[in-house]
N, C-alpha and C positions, 0 to 999 in steps of 0.2 A: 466778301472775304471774311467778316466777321464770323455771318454766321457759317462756314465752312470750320471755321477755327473754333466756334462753339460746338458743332459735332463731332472735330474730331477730341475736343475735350471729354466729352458725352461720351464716344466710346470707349478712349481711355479708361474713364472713368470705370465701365462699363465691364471691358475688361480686367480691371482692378477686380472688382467685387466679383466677377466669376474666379478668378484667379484666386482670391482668400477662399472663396465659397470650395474652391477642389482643394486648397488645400486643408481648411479643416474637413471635410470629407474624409481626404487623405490620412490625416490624423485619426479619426473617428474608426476606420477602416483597421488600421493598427491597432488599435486599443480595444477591438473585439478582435485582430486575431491574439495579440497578448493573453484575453481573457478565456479566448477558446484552448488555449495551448493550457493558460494555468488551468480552466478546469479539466481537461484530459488528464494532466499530472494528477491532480487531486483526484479523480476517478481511480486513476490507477493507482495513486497510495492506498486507495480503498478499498483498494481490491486485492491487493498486498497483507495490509491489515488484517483482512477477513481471510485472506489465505493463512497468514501469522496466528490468530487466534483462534486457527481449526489446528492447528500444530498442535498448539499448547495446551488445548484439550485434549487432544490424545495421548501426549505426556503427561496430565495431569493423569486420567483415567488406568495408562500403563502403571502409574506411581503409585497410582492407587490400590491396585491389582496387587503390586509388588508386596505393598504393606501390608495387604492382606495375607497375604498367603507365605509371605517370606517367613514369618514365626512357623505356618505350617513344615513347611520345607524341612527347616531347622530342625522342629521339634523330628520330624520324620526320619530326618538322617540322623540324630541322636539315638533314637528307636534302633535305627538297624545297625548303626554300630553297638550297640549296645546287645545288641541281639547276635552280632559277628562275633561282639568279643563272650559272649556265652558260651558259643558254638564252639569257640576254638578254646576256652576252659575246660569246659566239658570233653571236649575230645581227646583232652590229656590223658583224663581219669579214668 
């Protein structure tokens, strides 16, 4: 009877340490999908990112464009009013 009662301690036993063994698996198993979920997010903030700082380059370059040529413009429509209001002096005279 003894040793009946020592095996079924043994398995118990036995049991036990499978039983810890699935559940830190179990654990383990969690803690890479946690880690696979966060790195998907962070891929995709990255991707975000680099979609957000092709924006902003091309706002930069529009702005740039703008500065450039906005004195042009200016000066330009200065010219033809200037040149309208000639026109319509002169066609007084």
């Amino acid at each position: 009877m003894n040793s009946d009662q020592n095996n079924e301690e043994c398995l118990v036993e036995q049991l036990r340490k499978e039983l810890h063994s699935l559940k830190a698996e179990k654990e383990r198993d969690g803690i890479k999908l946690i880690l696979e979920k966060e790195e998907m997010e962070i891929a995709k903030k990255e991707e975000e990112l680099k979609h957000f700082r092709a924006r902003v380059q091309l706002r930069r370059e529009k702005i740039q464009k703008y500065v450039i040529f906005y004195p042009l413009v200016v000066t330009l429509s200065g010219i033809v009013n200037n040149i309208d209001h000639f026109l319509v002096v002169n066609s007084h005279t």
